[in-house]
N, C-alpha and C positions, 0 to 999 in steps of 0.2 A: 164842246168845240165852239170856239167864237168866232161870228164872221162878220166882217161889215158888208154893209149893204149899202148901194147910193142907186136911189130909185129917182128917174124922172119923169114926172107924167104929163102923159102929151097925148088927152083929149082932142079930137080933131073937133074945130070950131064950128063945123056943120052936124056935129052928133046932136042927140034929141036933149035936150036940157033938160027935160024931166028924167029921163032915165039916165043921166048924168050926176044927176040928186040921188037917185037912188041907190046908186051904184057909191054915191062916196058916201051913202048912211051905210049901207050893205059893208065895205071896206073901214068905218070906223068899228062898226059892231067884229070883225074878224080882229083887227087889233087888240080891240081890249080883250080878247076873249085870249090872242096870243100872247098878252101881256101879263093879264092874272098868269098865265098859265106856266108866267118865266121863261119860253120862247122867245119873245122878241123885248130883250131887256131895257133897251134904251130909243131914242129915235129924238133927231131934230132937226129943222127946217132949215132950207137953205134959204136965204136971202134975197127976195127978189126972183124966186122960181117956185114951180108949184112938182118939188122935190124935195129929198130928206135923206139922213144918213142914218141908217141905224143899226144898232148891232144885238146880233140873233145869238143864244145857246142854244147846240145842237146837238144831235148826236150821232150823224154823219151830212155827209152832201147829201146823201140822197131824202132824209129827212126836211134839210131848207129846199130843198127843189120841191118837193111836195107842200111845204108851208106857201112859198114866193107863188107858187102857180096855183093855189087855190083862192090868192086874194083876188078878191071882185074886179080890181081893175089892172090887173095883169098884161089882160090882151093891150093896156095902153102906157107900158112902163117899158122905159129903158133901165137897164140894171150894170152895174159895176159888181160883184162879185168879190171881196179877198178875205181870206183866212187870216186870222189873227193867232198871237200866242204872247203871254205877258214877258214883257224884256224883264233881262237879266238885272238890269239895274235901279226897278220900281222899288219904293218900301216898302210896297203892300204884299203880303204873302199870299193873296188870292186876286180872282179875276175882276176884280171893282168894277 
């Protein structure tokens, strides 16, 4: 199941900057980790925002709900949510 995701994060500007550090070393190390792992297949930056789009294989909701709420910085993410499914009129035969 494919879903996109648009995360934006919004650090509050009085948090501790060192545990700020830590927390986006802690949140790259979970990506890669969901990334080998084929989970979280793709991911790009938005312009100008310290947010990203990216799109997850799953294998229900309740699985990316459990992926999305274990990443490290979580408690500080607004999230957009939608399910995806390849159009009818792609020439690729699979989920690219």
């Amino acid at each position: 199941m494919l879903t996109m995701v648009e995360m934006n994060i919004r650090i509050p500007l009085d948090f501790d900057k060192e545990e700020a550090k830590r927390l986006k070393a802690r949140e790259k190390e979970r990506f890669q980790e969901l990334q080998r792992a084929g989970k979280w297949r793709h991911i790009w930056r938005i312009v100008g925002l310290y947010a990203n789009v990216s799109i997850f294989d799953v294998e229900s909701n309740a699985e990316l709900h459990d992926i999305l709420t274990s990443l490290p910085l979580y408690p500080f993410m607004e999230m957009k949510v939608t399910p995806l499914c390849r159009h009818p009129s792609s020439v690729h035969d699979d989920d690219r």
